[in-house]
C-alpha positions as CSV (number, residue, x, y, z in Angstrom):
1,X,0.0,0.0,0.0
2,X,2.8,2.7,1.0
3,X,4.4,1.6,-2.8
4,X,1.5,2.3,-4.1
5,X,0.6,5.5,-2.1
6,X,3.9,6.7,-3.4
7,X,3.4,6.2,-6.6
8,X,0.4,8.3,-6.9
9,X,2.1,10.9,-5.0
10,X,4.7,10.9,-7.8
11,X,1.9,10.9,-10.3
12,X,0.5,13.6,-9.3
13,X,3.7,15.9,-8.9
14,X,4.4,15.0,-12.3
15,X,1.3,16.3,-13.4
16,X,1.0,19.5,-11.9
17,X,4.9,20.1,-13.4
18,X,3.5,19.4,-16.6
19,X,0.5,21.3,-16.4
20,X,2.9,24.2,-15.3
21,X,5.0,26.3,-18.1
22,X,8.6,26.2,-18.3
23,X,8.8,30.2,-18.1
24,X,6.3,31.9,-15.2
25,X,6.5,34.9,-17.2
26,X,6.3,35.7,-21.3
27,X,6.2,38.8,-23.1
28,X,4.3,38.7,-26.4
29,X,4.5,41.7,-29.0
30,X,2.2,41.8,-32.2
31,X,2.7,43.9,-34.4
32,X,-0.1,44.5,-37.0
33,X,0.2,46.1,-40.7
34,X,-3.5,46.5,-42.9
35,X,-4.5,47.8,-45.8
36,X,-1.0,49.0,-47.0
37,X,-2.6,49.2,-50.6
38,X,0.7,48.1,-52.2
39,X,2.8,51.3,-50.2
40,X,5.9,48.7,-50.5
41,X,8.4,51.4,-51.5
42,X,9.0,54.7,-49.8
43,X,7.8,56.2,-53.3
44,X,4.6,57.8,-54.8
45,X,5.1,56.4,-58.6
46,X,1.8,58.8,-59.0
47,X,3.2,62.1,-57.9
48,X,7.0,61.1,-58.6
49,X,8.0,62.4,-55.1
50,X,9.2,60.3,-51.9
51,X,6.4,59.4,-49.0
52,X,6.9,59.6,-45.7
53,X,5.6,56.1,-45.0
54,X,5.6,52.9,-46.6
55,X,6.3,49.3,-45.5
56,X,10.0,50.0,-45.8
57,X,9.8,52.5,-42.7
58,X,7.5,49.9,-41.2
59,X,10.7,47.5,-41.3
60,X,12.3,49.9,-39.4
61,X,9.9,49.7,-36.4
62,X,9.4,45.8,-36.9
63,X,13.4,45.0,-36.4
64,X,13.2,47.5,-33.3
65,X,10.7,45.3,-31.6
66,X,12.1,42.4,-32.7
67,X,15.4,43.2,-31.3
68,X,13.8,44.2,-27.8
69,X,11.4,40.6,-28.1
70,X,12.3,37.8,-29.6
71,X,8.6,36.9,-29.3
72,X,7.5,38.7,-31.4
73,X,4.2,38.0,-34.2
74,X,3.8,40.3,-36.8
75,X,0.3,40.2,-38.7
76,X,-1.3,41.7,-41.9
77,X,-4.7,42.2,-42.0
78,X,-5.3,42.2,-46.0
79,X,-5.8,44.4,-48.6
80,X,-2.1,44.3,-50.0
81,X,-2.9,43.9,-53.8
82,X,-4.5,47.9,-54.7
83,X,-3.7,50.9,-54.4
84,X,-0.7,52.0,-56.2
85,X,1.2,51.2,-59.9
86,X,4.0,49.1,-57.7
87,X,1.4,46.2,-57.2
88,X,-1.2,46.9,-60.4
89,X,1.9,46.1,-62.5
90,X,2.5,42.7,-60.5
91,X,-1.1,42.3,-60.8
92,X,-1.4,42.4,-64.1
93,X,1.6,43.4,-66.4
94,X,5.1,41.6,-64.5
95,X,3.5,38.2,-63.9
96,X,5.9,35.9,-64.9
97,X,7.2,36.1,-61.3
98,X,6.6,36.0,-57.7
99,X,4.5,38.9,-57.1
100,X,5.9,41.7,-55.3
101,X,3.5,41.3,-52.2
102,X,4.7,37.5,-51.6
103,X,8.6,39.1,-51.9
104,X,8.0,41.7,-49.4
105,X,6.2,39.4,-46.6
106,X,7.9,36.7,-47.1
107,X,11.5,38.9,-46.7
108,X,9.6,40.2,-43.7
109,X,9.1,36.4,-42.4
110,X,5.4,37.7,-41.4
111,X,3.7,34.9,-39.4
112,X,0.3,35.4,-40.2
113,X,-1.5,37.1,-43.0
114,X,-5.1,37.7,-43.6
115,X,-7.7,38.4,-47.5
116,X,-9.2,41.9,-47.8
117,X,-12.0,42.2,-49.9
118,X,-9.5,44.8,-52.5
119,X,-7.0,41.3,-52.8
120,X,-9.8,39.2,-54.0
121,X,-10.9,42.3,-56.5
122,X,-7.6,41.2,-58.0
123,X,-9.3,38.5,-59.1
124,X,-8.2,34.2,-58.7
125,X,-5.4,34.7,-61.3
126,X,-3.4,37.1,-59.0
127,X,-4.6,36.2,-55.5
128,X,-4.5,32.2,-56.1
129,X,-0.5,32.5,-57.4
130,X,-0.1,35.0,-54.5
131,X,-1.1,33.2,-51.5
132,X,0.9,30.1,-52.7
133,X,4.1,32.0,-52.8
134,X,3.7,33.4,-49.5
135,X,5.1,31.2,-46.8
136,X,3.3,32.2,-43.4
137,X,-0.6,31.0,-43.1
138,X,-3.1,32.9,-45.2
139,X,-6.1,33.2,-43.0
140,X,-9.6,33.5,-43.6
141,X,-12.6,31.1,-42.0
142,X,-15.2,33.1,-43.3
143,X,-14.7,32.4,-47.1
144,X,-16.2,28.9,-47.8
145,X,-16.6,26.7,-50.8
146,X,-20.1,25.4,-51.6
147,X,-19.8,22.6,-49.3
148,X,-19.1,24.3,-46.6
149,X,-15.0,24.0,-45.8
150,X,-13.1,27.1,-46.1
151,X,-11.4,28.6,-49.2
152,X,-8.6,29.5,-47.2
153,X,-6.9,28.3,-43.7
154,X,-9.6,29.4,-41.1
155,X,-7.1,29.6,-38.4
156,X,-3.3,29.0,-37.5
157,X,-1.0,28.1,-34.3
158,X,2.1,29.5,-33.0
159,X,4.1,28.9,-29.5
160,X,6.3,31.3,-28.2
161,X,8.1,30.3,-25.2
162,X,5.5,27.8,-24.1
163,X,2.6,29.9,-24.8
164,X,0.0,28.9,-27.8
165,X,-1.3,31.5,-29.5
166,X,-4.0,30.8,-32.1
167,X,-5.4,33.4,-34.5
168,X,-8.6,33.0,-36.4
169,X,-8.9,35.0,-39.8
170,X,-11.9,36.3,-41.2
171,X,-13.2,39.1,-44.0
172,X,-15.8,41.7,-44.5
173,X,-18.8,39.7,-46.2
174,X,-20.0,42.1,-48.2
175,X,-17.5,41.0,-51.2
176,X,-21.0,39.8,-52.6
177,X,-22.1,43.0,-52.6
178,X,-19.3,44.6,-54.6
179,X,-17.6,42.6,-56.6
180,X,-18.7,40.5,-60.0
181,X,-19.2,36.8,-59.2
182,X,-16.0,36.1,-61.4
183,X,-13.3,37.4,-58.8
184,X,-14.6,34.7,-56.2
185,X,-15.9,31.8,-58.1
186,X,-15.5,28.7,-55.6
187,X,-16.5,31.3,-52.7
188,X,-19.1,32.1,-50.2
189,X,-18.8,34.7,-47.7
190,X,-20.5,34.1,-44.1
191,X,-22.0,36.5,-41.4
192,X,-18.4,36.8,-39.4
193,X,-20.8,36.4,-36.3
194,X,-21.4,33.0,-37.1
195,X,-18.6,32.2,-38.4
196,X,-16.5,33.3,-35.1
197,X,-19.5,31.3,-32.9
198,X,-18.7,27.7,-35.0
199,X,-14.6,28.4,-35.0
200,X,-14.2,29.4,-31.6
201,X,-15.0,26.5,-29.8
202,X,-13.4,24.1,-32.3
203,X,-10.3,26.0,-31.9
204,X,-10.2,26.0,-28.0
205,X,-11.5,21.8,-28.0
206,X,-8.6,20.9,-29.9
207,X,-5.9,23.3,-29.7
208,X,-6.8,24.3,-26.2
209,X,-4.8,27.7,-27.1
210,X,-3.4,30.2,-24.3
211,X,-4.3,33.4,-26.2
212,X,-6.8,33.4,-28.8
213,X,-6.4,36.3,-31.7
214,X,-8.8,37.5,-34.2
215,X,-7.4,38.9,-37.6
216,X,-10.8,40.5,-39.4
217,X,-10.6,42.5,-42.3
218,X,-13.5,44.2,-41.1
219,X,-14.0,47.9,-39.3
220,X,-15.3,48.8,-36.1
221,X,-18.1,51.0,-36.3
222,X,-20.9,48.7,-37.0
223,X,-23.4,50.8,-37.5
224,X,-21.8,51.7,-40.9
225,X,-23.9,52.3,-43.9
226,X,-27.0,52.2,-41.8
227,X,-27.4,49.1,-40.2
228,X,-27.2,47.6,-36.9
229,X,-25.6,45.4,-34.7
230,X,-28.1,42.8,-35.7
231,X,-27.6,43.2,-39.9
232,X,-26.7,39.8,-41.0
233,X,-23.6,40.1,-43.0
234,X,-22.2,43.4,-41.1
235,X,-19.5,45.0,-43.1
236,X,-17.7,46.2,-40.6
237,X,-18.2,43.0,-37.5
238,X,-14.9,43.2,-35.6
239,X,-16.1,44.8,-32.5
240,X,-19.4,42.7,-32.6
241,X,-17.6,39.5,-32.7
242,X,-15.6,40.6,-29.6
243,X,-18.7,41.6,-27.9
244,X,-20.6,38.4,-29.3
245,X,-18.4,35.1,-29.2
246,X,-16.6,35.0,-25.6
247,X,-13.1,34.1,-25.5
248,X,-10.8,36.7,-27.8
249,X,-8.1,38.4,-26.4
250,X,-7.2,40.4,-29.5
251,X,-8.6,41.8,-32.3
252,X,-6.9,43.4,-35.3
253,X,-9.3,45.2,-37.3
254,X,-8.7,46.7,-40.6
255,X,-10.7,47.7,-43.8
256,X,-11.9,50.8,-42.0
257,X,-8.6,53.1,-42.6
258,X,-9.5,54.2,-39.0
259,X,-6.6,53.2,-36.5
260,X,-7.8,51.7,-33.4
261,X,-5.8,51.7,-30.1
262,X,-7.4,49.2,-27.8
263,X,-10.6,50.5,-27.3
264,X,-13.5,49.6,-29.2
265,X,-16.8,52.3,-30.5
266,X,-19.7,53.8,-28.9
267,X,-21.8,54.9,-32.8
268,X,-24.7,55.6,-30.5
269,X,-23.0,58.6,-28.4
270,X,-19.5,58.5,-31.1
271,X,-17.1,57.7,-28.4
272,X,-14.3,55.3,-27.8
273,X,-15.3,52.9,-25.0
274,X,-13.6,49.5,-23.7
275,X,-15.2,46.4,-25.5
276,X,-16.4,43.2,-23.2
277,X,-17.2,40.0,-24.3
278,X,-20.6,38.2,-23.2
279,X,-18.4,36.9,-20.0
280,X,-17.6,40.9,-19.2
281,X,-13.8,40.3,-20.0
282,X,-12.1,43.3,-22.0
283,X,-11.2,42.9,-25.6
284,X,-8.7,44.6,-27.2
285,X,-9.5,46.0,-30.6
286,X,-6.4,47.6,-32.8
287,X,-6.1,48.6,-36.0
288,X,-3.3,49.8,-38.4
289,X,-4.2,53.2,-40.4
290,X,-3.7,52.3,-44.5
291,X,-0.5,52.5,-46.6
292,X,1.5,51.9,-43.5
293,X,1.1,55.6,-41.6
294,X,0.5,54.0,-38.1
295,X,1.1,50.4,-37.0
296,X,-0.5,49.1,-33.6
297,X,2.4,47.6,-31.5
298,X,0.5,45.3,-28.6
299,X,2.3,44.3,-25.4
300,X,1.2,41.5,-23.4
301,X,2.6,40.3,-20.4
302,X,1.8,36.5,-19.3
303,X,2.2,35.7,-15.7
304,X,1.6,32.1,-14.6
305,X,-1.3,32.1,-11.8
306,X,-0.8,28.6,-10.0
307,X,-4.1,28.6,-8.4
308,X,-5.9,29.2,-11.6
309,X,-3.7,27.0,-13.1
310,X,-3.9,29.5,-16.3
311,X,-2.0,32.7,-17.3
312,X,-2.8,36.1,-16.4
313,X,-2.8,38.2,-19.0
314,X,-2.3,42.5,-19.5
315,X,-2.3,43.9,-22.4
316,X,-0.9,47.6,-23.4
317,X,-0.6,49.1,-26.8
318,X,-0.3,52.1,-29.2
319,X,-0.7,53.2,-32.6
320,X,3.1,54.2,-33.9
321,X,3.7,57.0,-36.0
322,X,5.5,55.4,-39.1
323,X,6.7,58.8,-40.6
324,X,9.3,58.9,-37.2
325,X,11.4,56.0,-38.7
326,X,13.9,55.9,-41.3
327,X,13.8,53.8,-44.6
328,X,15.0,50.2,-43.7
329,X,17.9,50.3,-46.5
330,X,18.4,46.5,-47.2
331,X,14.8,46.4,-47.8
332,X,14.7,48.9,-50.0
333,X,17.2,47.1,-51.5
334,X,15.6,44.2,-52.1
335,X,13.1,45.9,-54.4
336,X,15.1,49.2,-56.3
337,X,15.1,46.9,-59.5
338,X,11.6,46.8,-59.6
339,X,10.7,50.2,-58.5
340,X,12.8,50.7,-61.5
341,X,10.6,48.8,-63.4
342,X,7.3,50.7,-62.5
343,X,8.8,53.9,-62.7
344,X,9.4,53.4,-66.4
345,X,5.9,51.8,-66.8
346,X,4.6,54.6,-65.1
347,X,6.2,57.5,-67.0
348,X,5.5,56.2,-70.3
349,X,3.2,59.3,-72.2
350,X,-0.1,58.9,-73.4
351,X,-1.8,61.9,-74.6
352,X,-2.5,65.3,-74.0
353,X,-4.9,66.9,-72.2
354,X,-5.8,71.1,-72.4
355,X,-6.3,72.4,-68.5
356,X,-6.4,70.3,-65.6
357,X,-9.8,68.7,-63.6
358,X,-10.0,67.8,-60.4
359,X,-12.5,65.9,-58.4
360,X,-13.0,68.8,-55.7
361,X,-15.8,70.3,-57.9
362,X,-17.3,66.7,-58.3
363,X,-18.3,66.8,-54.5
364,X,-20.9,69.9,-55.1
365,X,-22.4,69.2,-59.0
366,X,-21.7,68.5,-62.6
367,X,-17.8,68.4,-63.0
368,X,-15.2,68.3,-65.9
369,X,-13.3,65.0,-64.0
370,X,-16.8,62.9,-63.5
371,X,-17.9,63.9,-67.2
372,X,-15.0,63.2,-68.5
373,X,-15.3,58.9,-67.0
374,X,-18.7,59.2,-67.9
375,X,-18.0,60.0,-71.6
376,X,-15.3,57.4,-71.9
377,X,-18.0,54.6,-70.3
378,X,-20.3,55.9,-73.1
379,X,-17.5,55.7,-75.9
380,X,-16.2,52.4,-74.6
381,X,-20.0,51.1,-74.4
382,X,-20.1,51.1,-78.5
383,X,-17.1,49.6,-79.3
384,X,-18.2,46.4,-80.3
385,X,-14.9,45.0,-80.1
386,X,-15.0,45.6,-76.1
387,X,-17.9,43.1,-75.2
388,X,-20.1,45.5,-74.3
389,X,-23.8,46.8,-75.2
390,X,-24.3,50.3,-76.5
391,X,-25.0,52.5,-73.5
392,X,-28.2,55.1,-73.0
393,X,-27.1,56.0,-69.7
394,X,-23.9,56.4,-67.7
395,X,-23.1,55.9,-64.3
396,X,-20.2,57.1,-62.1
397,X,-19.1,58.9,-59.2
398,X,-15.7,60.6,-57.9
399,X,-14.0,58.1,-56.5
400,X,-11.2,59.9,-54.7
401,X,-11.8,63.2,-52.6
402,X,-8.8,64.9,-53.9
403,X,-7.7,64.2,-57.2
404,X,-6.3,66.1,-59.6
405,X,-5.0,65.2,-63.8
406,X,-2.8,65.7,-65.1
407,X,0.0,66.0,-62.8
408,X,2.5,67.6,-66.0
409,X,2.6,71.2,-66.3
410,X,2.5,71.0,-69.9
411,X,-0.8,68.8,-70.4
412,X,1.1,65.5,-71.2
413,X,-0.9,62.5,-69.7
414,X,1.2,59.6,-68.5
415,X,0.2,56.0,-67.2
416,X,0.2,57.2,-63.8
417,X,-2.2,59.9,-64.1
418,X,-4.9,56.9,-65.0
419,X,-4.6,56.0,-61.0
420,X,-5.8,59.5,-59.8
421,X,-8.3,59.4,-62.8
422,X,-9.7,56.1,-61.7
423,X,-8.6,54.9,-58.5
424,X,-10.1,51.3,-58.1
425,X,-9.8,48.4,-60.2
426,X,-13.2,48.0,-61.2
427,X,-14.7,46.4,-64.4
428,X,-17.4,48.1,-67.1
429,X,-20.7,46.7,-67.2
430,X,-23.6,47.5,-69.3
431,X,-26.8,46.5,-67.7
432,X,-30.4,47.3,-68.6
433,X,-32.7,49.2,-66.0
434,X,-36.5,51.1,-66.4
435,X,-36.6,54.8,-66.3
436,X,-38.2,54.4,-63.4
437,X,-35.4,52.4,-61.9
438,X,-32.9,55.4,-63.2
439,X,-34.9,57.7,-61.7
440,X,-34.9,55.7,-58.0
441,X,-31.4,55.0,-58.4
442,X,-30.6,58.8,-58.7
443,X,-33.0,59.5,-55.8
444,X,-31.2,57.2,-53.5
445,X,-27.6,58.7,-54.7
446,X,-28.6,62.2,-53.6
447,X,-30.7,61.4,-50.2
448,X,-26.9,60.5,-49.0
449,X,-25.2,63.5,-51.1
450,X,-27.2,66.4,-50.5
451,X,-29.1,67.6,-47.5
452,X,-32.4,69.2,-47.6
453,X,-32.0,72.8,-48.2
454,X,-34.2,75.5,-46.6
455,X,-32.5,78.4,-46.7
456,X,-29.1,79.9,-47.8
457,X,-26.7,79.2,-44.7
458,X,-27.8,75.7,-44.8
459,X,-25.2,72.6,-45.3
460,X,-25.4,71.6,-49.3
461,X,-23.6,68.3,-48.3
462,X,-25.3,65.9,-46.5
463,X,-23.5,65.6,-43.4
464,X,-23.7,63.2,-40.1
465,X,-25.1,65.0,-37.7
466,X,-26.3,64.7,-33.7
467,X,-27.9,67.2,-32.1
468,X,-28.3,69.6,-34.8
469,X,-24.4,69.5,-34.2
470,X,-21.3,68.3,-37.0
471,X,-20.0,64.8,-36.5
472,X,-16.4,65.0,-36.8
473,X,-14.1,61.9,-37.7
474,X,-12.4,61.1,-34.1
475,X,-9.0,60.7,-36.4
476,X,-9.3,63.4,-38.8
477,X,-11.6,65.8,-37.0
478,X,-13.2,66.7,-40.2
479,X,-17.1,65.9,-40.6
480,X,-18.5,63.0,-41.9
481,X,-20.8,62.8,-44.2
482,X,-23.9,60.6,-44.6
483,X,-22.2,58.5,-47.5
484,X,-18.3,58.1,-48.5
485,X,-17.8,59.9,-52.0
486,X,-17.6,57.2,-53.9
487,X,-21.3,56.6,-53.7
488,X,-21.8,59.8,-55.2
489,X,-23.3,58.9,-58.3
490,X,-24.3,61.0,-60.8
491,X,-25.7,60.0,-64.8
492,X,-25.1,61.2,-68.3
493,X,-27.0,60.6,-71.1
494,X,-30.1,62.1,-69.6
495,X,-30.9,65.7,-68.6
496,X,-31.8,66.4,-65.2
497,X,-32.8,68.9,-62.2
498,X,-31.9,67.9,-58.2
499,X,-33.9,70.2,-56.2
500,X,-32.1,70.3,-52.9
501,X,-35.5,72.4,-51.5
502,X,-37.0,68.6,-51.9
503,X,-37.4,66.5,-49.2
504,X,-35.0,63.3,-49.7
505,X,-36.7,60.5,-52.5
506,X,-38.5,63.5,-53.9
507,X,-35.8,65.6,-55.8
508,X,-35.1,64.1,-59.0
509,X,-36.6,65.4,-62.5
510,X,-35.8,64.1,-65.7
511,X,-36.4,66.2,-68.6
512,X,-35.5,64.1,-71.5
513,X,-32.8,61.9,-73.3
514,X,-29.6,63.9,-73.9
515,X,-29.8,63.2,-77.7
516,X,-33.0,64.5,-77.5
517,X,-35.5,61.4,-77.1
518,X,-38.6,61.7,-74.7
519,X,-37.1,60.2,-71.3
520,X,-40.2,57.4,-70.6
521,X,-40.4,55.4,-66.9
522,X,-41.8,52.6,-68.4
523,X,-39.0,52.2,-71.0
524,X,-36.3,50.0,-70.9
525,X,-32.5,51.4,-71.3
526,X,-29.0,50.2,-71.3
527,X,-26.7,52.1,-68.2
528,X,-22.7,51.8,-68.3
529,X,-22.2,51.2,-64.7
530,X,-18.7,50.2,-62.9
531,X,-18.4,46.5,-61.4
532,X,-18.7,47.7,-58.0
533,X,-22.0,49.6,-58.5
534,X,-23.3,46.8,-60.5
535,X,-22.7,43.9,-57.6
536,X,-24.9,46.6,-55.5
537,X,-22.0,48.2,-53.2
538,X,-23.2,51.1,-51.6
539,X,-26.3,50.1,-52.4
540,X,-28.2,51.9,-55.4
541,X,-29.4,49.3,-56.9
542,X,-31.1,47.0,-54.6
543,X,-32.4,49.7,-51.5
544,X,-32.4,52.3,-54.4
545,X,-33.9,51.1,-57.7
546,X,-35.7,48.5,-55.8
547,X,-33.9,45.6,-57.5
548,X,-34.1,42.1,-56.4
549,X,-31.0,41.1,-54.7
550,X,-30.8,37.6,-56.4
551,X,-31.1,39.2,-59.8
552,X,-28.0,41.4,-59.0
553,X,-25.8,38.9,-57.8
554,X,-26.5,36.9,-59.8
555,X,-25.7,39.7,-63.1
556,X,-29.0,38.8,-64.9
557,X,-29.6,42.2,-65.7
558,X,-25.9,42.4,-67.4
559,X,-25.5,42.3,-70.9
560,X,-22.0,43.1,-71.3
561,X,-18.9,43.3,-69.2
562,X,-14.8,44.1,-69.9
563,X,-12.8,41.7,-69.4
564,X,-9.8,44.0,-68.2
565,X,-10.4,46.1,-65.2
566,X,-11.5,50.0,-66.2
567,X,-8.4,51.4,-66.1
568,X,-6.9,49.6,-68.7
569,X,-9.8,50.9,-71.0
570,X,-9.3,54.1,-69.8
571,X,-5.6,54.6,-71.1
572,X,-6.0,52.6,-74.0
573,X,-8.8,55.5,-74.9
574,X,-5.8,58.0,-74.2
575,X,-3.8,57.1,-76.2
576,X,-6.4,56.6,-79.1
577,X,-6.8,60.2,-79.0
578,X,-5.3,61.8,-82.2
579,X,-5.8,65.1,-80.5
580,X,-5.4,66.8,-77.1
581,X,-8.2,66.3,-75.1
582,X,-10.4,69.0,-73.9
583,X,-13.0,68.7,-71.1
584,X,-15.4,70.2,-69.9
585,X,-18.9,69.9,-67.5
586,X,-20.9,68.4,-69.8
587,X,-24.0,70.2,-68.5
588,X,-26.6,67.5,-68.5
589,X,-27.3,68.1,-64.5
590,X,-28.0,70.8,-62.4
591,X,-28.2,71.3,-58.8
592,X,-31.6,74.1,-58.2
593,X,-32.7,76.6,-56.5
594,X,-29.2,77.8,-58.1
595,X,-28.9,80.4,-55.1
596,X,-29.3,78.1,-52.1
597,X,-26.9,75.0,-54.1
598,X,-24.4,78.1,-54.4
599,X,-24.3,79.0,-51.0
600,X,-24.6,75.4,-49.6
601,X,-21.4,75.1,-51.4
602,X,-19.7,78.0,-50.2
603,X,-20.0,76.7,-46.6
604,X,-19.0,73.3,-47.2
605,X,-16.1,73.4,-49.4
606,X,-14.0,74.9,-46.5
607,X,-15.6,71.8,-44.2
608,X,-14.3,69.3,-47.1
609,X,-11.3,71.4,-47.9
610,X,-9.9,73.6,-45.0
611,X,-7.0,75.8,-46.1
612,X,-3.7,74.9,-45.6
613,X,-2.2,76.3,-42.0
């Protein structure tokens, strides 16, 4: 009996030394980069000047921490494969290699990265090649094939000094909602709700993990685009996961642009606020700002409680001023031959153009820069050799704030002027609509545009407000409208009055056809509409014209599409042009009474545009 006594005795110390980690204290640091938007190279190949930031400052930081913390995880949260020439050209020019993304996190020895919804606009060509040349785990649970098992790897495992830290990977699910069914074939996108409720306890059953992280490529603020916390398929889930599916410590939010230091969002009273979880434990919500200006750095300190037998955890973090660190020169390095190689892509002339149009007057009415995209659409529309159907009716808004072309003093358009021209890489569709559904379309563009005028003093842009008072951005500190500018949609083809004096759904009048044809409800026409507007994003087509959802997605209303993304079109129409190019408003739109639209404007453009200190 006393052998046997003794043995269990042993037994059990040997448990409880097993149970217990070698180290009674670890220090974790993540560090988190999102939506860099292909800002690899400390260079605007747009402008042709340097940038302050770029993921070759960010390298900077990352050794830094690195060299202070061994265990250390660096994260991206997606949308790598948009946003400047550098990566369009590995996109879709320079493909005969390993695209520049997969060099630069793959250098970087990144341990985890995660799918924005501007990596699967790339479309499977690009995104397929790239996440099988990138070594660390791709993540994303919440992108399934039709039976159910996930495109991607739904979550990964790491171990730093005895702790096991798993991160789950999700996306915005709206991709439905913006993109054409072409660029995610093989896909569905589920509510990231859900998705965290069925992957959360499968995570902690088998891999019984000491820190559980969540990598969303989602925003913050869901209330966004007005829903609420109980819209199925939220854009913009990250907080509600936290405050919905117990067990995160973590999340790294992106998509939103916003930068997020550890507190989560009140939208009701627009304040930060801490974020619990259904079992009142605090979750910690960060988020990088885009193209690399601030990266959250995360502390956590892991302390070995022996009557819980588990960790306890603290967590500290802050969002780090990228511009405050020097290029990382064996980085740069690594990728001067092909910065070379855009350069030269990028500087290659295409035209001419007489004056210069910029999308500032696009924010108030009719506009040179708008007209000018909506004529091409209309041009590129009856080119039979295109794929497309001839176009009645064009669609398009501004779809940067602040753009200007061309950037020469003399007039001569180059490649890059075609990314402040058009800044996304959306396809052309041609799609037929009812008058009527024109009409609704245009009603639900300018109920988020403009506000309802009364008097000259009041706003002409329809901004967020709460108690009769401004919203301002909590980063920016500039108001927020009702809408982002990109759903700003305005038509050619048809002549048309927006009475701002209207109450919202009630402003719209169509005179007639352009060329002159009586403008008829009833009658069917063919629009030129961009990829984006024509999966419903932002929502004109399906809450506006009344269309049914299925019928969207599912493009039966399309009669025609590219088969390039718009921006190729758009230069090739460039450099068609025998002559310079001269633009104008083309005058088919006006906003009325002209008195209060002129004031309205006058107030806001400061608001939108505030001078230069």
């Amino acid at each position: 009996m006393k052998r046997i006594a003794l043995l269990i005795c042993i037994a059990m110390i040997s448990m409880t030394a097993f149970a217990q980690p070698a180290a009674k204290s670890v220090a974790l640091t993540f560090i988190e980069t999102s939506d860099v938007h292909g800002a690899i190279y400390p260079y605007d190949f747009v402008s042709a000047k340097p940038t302050a930031t770029s993921l070759a400052q960010a390298v900077s930081l990352i050794a830094e921490e690195r060299a202070a913390n061994p265990n250390t995880i660096l994260v991206d949260d997606g949308d790598s494969l948009q946003g400047t020439p550098m990566v369009y050209y590995y996109n879709f020019e320079k493909t005969d290699v390993a695209h520049v993304w997969a060099q630069a996190v793959n250098y970087l020895k990144y341990d985890f990265v995660g799918v924005g919804n501007h990596d699967i606009e790339a479309g499977h060509a690009v995104y397929d090649k790239l996440y099988q040349d990138i070594k660390a785990p791709v993540l994303c649970a919440n992108a399934v094939k039709p039976d159910g098992t996930p495109y991607f790897k739904p979550y990964s495992v790491i171990v730093k000094d005895g702790v096991k830290i798993a991160v789950l990977g999700m996306i915005t699910p709206k991709i439905p909602d913006w993109l054409p069914p072409q660029f995610w074939t093989g896909m569905e996108f589920e509510d990231m709700v859900d998705c965290a409720k069925k992957w959360v306890p499968i995570i902690q059953a088998k891999e019984k993990p000491d820190v559980l992280i969540g990598l969303f490529h989602a925003g913050v603020d869901y209330t966004y685009g007005n829903v609420t916390a109980d819209t199925k398929f939220n854009e913009n889930a990250a907080q509600l996961v936290a405050q919905k599916v117990p067990g995160f410590d973590i999340i790294f939010a992106g998509h939103d642009h916003s930068g997020w230091d550890g507190m989560g969002w009140d939208p009701a009273n627009k304040k930060k606020v801490d974020i619990k979880d259904p079992n009142g434990k605090t979750v910690y919500i960060y988020g990088a700002l885009n193209a690399a200006r601030k990266v959250p750095v995360v502390n956590m300190s892991l302390d070995w409680n022996a009557d819980t037998n588990a960790w306890d955890k603290r967590v500290r973090g802050a969002l780090v001023d990228i511009s405050k660190y020097a290029t990382d020169p064996e980085f740069t390095a690594q990728f001067d031959e092909a910065s070379a190689a855009v350069k030269a892509w990028v500087d290659r002339p295409i035209g001419k153009m007489d004056g210069k149009i910029t999308t500032r007057e696009s924010m108030f009415g009719d506009s040179a820069f708008v007209d000018l995209i909506h004529r091409i659409q209309l041009d590129l529309s009856k080119d039979p050799a295109i794929g497309l159907a001839p176009a009645d009716i064009s669609f398009a808004a501004p779809l940067s704030a602040d753009a200007y072309i061309p950037t020469s003093t003399d007039g001569t358009l180059y490649v890059r002027d075609m990314f402040n021209l058009y800044v996304y890489e959306n396809f052309l569709y041609t799609m037929t609509m009812t008058g009527k559904q024109v009409k609704d379309f245009l009603e639900y563009s300018y109920r988020f545009w403009f506000d309802t005028m009364a008097k000259e003093g009041d706003h002409l842009i329809a901004f967020q407000k709460k108690d009769g008072q401004l919203v301002l951005d909590n980063r920016t500190n500039m108001p927020l409208t009702q809408t982002r500018y990109y759903n700003y949609d305005s038509a050619a083809g048809i002549n048309y009055f927006v009475d701002v004096s209207q109450p919202a759904g009630q402003r719209v009048e169509i005179t007639s056809m352009s060329d002159g044809r009586i403008f008829n409800p009833d009658e069917t026409y063919t629009v030129a509409i961009n990829s984006y507007r024509g999966s419903n994003g932002g929502g004109h087509l399906v809450q506006g014209a009344g269309l049914d959802p299925t019928v969207v997605r599912t493009m039966k209303l399309v009669n025609g599409a590219t088969t390039k993304d718009l921006r190729y079109f758009l230069l090739k129409w460039f450099e068609a042009q025998e002559d310079t190019v001269t633009v104008s408003p083309i005058g088919n739109w006006m906003v009325v009474p002209e008195n209060l639209a002129a004031s309205g404007a006058a107030l806001d453009y400061p608001l939108l545009y505030p001078p230069k200190k």
